[in-house]
DRENDO-1510 file (C-alpha; in Angstrom, 1 decimal, always signed):
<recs>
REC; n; res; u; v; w
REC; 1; UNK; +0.0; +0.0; +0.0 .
REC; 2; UNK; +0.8; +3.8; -0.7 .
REC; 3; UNK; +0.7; +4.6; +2.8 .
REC; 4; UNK; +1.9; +8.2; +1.5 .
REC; 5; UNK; -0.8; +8.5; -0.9 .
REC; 6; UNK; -3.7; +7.3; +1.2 .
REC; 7; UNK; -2.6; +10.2; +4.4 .
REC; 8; UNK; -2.8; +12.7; +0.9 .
REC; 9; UNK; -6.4; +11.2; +0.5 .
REC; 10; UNK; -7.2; +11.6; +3.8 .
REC; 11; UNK; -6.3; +15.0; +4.4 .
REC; 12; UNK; -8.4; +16.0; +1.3 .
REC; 13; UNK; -11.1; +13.9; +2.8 .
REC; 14; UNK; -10.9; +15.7; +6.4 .
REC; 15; UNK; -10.4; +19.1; +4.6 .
REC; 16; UNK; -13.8; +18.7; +2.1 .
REC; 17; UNK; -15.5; +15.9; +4.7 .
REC; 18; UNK; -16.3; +14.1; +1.2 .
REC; 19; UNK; -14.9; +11.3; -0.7 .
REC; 20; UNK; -16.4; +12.5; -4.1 .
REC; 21; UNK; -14.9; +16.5; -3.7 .
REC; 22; UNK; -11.4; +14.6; -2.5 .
REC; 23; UNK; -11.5; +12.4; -5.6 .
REC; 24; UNK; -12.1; +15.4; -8.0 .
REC; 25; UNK; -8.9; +17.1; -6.5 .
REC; 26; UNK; -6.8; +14.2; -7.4 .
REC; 27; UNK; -8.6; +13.1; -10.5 .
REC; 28; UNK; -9.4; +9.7; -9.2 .
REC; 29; UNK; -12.5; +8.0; -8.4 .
REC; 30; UNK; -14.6; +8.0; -5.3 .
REC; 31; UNK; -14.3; +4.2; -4.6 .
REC; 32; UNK; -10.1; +4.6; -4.8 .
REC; 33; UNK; -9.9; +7.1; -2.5 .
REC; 34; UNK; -12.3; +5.1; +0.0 .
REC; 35; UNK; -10.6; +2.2; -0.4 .
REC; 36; UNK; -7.0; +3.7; +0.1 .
REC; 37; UNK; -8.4; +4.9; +3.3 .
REC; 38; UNK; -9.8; +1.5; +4.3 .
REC; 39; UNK; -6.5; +0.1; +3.9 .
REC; 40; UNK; -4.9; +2.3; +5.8 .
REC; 41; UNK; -7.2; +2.0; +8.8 .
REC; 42; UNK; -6.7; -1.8; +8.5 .
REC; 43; UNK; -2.9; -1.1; +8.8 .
REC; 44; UNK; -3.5; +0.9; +11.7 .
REC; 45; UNK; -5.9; -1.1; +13.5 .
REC; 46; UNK; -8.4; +1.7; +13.9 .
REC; 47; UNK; -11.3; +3.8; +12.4 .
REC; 48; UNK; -10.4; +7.0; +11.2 .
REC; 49; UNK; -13.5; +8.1; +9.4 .
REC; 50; UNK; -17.2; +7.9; +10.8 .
REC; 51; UNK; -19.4; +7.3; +7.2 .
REC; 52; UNK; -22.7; +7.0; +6.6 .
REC; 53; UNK; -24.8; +7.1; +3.3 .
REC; 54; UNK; -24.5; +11.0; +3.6 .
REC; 55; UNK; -21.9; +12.3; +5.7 .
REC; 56; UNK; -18.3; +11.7; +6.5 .
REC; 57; UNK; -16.3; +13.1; +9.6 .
REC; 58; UNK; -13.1; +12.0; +11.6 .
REC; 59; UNK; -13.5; +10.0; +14.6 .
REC; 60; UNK; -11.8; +11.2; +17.6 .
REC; 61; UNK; -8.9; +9.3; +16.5 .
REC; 62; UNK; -8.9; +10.6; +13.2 .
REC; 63; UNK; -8.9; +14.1; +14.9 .
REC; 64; UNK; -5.4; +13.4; +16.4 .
REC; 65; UNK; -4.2; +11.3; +13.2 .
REC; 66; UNK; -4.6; +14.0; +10.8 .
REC; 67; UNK; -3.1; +17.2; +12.6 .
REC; 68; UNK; +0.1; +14.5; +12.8 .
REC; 69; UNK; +0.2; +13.8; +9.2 .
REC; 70; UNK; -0.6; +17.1; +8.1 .
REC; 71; UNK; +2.7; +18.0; +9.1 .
REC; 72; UNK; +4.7; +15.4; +8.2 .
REC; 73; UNK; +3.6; +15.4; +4.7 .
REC; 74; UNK; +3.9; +19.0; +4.5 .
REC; 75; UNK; +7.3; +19.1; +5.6 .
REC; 76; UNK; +7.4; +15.9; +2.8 .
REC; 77; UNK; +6.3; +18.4; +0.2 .
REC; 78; UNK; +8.3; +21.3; +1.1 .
REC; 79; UNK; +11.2; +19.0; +0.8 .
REC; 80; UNK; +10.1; +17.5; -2.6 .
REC; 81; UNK; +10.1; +21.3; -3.3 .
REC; 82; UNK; +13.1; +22.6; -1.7 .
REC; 83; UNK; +15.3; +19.6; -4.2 .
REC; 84; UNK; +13.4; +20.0; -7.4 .
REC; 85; UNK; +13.5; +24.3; -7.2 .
REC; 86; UNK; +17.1; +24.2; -6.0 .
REC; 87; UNK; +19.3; +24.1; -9.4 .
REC; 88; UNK; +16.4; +25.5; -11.4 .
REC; 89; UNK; +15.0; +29.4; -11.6 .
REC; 90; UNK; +12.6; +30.0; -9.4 .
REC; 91; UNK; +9.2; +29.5; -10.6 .
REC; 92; UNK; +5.8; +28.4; -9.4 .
REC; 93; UNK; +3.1; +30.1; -7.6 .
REC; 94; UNK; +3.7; +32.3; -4.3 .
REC; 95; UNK; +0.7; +33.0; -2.1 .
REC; 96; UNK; +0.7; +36.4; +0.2 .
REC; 97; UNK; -1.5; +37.4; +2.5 .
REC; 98; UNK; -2.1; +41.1; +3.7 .
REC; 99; UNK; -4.4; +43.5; +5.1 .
REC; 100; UNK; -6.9; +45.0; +2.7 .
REC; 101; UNK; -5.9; +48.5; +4.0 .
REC; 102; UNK; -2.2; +47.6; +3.2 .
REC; 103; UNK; -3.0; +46.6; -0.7 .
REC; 104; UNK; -1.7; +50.0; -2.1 .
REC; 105; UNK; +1.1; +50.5; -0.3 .
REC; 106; UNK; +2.1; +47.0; -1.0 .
REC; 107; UNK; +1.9; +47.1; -4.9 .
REC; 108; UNK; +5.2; +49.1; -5.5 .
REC; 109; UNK; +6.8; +46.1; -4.0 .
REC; 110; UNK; +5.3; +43.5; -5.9 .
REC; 111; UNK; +5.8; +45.0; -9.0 .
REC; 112; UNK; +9.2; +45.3; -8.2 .
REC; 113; UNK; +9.8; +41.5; -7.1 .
REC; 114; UNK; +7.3; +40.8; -10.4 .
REC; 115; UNK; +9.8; +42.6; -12.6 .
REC; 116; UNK; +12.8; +40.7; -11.3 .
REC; 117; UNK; +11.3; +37.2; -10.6 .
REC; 118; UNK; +8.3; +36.8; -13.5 .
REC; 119; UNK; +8.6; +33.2; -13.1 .
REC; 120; UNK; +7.1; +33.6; -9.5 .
REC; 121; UNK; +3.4; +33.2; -10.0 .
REC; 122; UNK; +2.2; +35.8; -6.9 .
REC; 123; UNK; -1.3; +34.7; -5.5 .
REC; 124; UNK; -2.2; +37.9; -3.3 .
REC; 125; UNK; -5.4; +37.6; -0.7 .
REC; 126; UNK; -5.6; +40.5; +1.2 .
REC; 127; UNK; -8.0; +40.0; +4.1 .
REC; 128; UNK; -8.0; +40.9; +8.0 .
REC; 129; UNK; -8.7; +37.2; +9.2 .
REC; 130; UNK; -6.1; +35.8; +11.1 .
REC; 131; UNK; -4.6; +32.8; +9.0 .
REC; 132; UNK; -3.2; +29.5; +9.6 .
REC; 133; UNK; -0.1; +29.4; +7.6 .
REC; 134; UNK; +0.6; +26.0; +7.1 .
REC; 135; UNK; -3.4; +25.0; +6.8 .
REC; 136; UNK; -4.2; +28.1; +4.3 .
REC; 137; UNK; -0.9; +27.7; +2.3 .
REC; 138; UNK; +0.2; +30.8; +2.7 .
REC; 139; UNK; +4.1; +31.5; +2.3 .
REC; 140; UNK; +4.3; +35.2; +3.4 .
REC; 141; UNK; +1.7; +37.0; +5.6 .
REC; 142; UNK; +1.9; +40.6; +6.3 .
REC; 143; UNK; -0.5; +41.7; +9.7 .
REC; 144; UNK; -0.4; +44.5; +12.5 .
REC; 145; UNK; +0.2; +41.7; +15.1 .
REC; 146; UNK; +2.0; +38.6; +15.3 .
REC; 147; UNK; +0.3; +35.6; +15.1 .
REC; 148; UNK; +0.8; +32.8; +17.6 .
REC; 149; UNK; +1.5; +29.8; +15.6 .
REC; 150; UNK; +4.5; +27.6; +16.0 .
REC; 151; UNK; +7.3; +27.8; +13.9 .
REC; 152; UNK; +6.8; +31.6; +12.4 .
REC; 153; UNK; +9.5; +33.6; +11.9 .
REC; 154; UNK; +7.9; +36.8; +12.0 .
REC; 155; UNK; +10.6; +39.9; +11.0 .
REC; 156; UNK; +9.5; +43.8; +12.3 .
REC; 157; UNK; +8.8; +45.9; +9.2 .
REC; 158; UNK; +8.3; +49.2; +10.8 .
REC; 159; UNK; +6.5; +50.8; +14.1 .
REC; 160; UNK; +3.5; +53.3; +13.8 .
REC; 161; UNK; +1.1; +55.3; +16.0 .
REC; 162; UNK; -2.4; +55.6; +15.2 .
REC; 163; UNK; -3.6; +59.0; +13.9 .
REC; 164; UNK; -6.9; +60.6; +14.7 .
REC; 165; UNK; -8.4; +62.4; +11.5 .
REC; 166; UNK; -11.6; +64.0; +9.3 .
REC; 167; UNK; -12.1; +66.1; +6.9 .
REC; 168; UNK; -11.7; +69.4; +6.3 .
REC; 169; UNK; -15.2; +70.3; +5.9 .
REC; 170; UNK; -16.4; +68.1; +8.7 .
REC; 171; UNK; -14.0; +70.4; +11.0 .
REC; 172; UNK; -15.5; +73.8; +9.2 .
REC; 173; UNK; -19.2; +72.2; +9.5 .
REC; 174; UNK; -18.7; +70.8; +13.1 .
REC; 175; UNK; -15.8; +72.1; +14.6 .
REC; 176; UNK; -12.2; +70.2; +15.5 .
REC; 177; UNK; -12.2; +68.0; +19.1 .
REC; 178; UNK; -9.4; +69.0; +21.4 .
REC; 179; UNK; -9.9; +67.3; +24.1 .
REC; 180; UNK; -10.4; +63.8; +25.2 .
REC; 181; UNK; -14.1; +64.6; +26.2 .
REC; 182; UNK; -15.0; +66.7; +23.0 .
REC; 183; UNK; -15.1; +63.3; +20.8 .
REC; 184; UNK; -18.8; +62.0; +22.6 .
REC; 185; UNK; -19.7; +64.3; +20.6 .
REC; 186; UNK; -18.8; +63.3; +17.1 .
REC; 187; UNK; -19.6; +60.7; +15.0 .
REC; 188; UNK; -17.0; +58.1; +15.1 .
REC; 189; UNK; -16.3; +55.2; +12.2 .
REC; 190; UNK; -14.8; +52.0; +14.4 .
REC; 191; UNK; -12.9; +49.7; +12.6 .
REC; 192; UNK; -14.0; +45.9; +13.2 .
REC; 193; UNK; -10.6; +43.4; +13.8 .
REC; 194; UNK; -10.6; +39.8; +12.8 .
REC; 195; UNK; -11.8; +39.2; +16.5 .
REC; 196; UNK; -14.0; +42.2; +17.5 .
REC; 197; UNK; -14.6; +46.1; +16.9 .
REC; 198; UNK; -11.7; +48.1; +17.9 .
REC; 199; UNK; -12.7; +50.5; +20.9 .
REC; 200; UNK; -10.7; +53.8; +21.2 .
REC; 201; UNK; -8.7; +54.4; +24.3 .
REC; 202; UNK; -7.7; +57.7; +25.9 .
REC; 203; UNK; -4.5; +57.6; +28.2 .
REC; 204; UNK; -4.8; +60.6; +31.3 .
REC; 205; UNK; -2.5; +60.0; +34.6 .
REC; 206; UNK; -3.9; +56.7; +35.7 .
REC; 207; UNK; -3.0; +55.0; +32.5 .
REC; 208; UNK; -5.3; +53.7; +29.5 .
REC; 209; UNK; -9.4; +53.6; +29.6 .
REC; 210; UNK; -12.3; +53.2; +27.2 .
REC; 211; UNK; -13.0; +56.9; +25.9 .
REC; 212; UNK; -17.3; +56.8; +25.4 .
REC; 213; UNK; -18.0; +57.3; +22.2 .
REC; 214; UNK; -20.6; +57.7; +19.2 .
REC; 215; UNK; -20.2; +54.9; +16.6 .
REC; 216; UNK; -21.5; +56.0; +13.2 .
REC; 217; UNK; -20.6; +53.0; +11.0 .
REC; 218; UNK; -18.4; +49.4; +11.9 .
REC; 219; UNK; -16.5; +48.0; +9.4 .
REC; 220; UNK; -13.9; +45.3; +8.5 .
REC; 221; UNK; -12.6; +47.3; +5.8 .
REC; 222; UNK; -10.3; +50.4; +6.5 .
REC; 223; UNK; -10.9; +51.8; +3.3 .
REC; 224; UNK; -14.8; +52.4; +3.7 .
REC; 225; UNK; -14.5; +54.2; +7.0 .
REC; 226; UNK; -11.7; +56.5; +5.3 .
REC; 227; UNK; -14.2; +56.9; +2.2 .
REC; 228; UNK; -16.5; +57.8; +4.6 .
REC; 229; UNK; -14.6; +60.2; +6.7 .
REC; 230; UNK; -13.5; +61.8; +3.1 .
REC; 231; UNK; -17.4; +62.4; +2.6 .
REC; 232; UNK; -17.5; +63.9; +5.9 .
REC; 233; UNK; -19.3; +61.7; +7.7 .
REC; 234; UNK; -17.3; +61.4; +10.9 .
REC; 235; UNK; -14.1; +60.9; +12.8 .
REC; 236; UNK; -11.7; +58.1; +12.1 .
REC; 237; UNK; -8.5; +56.1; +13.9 .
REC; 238; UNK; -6.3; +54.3; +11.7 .
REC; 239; UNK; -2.8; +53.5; +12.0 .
REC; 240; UNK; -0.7; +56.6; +10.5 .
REC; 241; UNK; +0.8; +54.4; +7.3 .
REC; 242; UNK; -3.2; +53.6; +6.3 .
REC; 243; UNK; -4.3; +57.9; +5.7 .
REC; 244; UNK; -0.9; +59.2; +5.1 .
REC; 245; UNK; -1.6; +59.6; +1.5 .
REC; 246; UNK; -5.2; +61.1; +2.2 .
REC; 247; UNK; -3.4; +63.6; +4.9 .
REC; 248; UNK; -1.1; +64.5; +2.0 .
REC; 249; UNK; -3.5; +65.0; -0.4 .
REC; 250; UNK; -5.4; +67.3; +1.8 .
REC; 251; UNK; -8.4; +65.1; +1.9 .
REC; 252; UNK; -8.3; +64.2; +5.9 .
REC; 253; UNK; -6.6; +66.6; +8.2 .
REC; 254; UNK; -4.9; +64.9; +11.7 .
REC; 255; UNK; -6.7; +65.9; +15.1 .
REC; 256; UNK; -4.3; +67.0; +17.8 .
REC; 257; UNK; -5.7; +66.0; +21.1 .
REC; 258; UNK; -5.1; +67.2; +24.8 .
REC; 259; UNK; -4.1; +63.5; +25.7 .
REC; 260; UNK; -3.0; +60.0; +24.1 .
REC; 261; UNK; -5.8; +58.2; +21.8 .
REC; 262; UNK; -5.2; +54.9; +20.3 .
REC; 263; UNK; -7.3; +51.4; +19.7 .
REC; 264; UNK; -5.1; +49.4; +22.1 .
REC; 265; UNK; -3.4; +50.3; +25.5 .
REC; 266; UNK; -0.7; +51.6; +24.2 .
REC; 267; UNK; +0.2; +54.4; +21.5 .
REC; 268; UNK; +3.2; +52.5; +19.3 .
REC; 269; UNK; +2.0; +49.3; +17.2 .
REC; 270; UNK; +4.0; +47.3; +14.5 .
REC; 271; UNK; +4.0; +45.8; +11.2 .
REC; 272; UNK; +5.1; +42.2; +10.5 .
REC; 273; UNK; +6.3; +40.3; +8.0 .
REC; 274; UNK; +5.8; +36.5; +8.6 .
REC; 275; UNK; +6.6; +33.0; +7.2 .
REC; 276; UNK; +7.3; +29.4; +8.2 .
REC; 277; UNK; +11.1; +28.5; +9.2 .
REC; 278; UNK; +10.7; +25.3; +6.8 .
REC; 279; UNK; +9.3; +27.2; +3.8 .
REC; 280; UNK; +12.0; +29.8; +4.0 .
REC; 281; UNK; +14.8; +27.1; +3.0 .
REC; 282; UNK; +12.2; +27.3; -1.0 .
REC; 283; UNK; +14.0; +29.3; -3.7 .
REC; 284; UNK; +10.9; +31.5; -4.5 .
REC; 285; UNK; +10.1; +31.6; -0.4 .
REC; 286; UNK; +13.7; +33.1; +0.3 .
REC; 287; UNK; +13.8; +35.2; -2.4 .
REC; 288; UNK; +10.1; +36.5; -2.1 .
REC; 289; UNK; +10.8; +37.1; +2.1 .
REC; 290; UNK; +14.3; +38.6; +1.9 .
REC; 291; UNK; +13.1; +41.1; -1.5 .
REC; 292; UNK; +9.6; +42.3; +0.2 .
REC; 293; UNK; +11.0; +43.2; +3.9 .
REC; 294; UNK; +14.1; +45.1; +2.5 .
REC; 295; UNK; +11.9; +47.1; +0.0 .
REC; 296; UNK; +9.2; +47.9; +2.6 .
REC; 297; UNK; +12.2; +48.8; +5.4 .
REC; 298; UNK; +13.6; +51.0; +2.6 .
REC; 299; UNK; +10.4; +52.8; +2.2 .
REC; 300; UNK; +9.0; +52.7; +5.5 .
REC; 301; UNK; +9.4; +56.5; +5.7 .
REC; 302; UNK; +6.0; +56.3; +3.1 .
REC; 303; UNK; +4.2; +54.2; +5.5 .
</recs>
């Protein structure tokens, strides 16, 4: 038996929970990839799979099984990988994951690492939602905090503070905040993280509290609550490098307050560059990781 083929099969199977979507991935019938499966479980003495006429799910078991082989035969790929890329150009497809607020500032440096490396297919998904590397195949992931996964390498790209800011007609129409107090009443535009919405905290000589606020609009996506603060619909708190180019272009004007504001408990955040210690020893991984954090250090002045 293939007993590297059937854990393939069976991580398809636990990742779809169906022998029909699993088969289609590998371009094999249904009955192969339940019968590889069998055999394995015969080998091991144990049932990995419940299955019924409808449904299939992992017994308990299986549960424990398949996080064990998931990285075994992903360290098995990566390998494969590491061999076959290693005397040849590096080619093949590159997945990076970012913030949505981050896309533009980002695009200078893939078209630069595009222009250099075209035989790099890059696979960009920008989205807030904190990712599993190794489940979501994702070689490089860019976020405003670290993520707590084993075995990321995570590499500082630069350190912001959070800016306050509206228009300039909303400030004409409604008159500028200066104190901590003033913003009850304005309109604010919170910004929803992968987790919850993002309260705003004032600091005064007893540390950090929750400021009482008026929430306008919530989203997940930075650049509707800067749209909206553009239209002058409110107050907005982003992190400097996400409304530098509205502040420049004379669209948003910063706030100055009497006192500390930020959406943590604590003024300075930072932006990270991530990837897995095994993937890094991949042509296009290195090459891809090493390229994108020296470009964005070099211009972190524009973030």
């Amino acid at each position: 038996m293939d007993k590297l083929r059937a854990m393939q099969y069976l991580l398809k199977v636990a990742d779809t929970l169906s022998f029909s979507r699993a088969a289609k991935s590998f371009d094999v019938p249904a009955s192969s990839i339940s019968r590889r499966i069998a055999d394995l479980e015969a080998d091991l003495g144990v049932e990995l799979l419940h299955r019924t006429t409808r449904t299939v799910r992992l017994t308990e078991i299986g549960l424990i099984y398949v996080e064990k082989v998931r990285a075994g035969v992903a360290q098995l790929d990566d390998a494969e990988e590491m061999v076959s890329l290693h005397s040849r150009t590096p080619s093949g497809t590159l997945r990076i994951s970012a913030m949505p607020s981050f896309s533009q500032l980002l695009l200078p440096a893939v078209i630069a690492f595009n222009e250099h490396y075209p035989e790099i297919l890059l696979d960009l998904h920008f989205s807030d939602a904190v990712v599993e590397m190794g489940r979501d195949s994702i070689d490089i992931a860019i976020r405003s905090s670290l993520l707590t996964q084993e075995r990321v390498v995570a590499r500082k790209i630069h350190s912001h503070n959070y800016l306050l800011a509206a228009s300039p007609e909303y400030l004409k129409r409604h008159g500028t905040p200066r104190t901590l107090e003033d913003l009850q009443d304005h309109p604010a535009l919170l910004y929803r993280g992968p987790s919850s919405v993002l309260k705003w905290y004032g600091q005064d000589a007893d540390g950090w509290y929750e400021l009482p606020i008026s929430p306008l609009m919530i989203s997940n996506d930075g650049a509707t609550l800067v749209a909206m603060a553009c239209q002058h619909r409110g107050l907005v708190l982003l992190p400097e490098w996400g409304l530098a180019r509205y502040v420049n272009r004379g669209e948003l004007t910063p706030i100055e307050l009497n006192r500390p504001i930020s959406v943590r408990r604590g003024t300075e955040a930072s932006l990270y560059l991530m990837y897995l210690h095994a993937r890094y020893q991949i042509p296009k991984v290195k090459l891809a990781v090493d390229f994108l954090f020296e470009h964005l250090t070099q211009n972190s002045t524009d973030l």
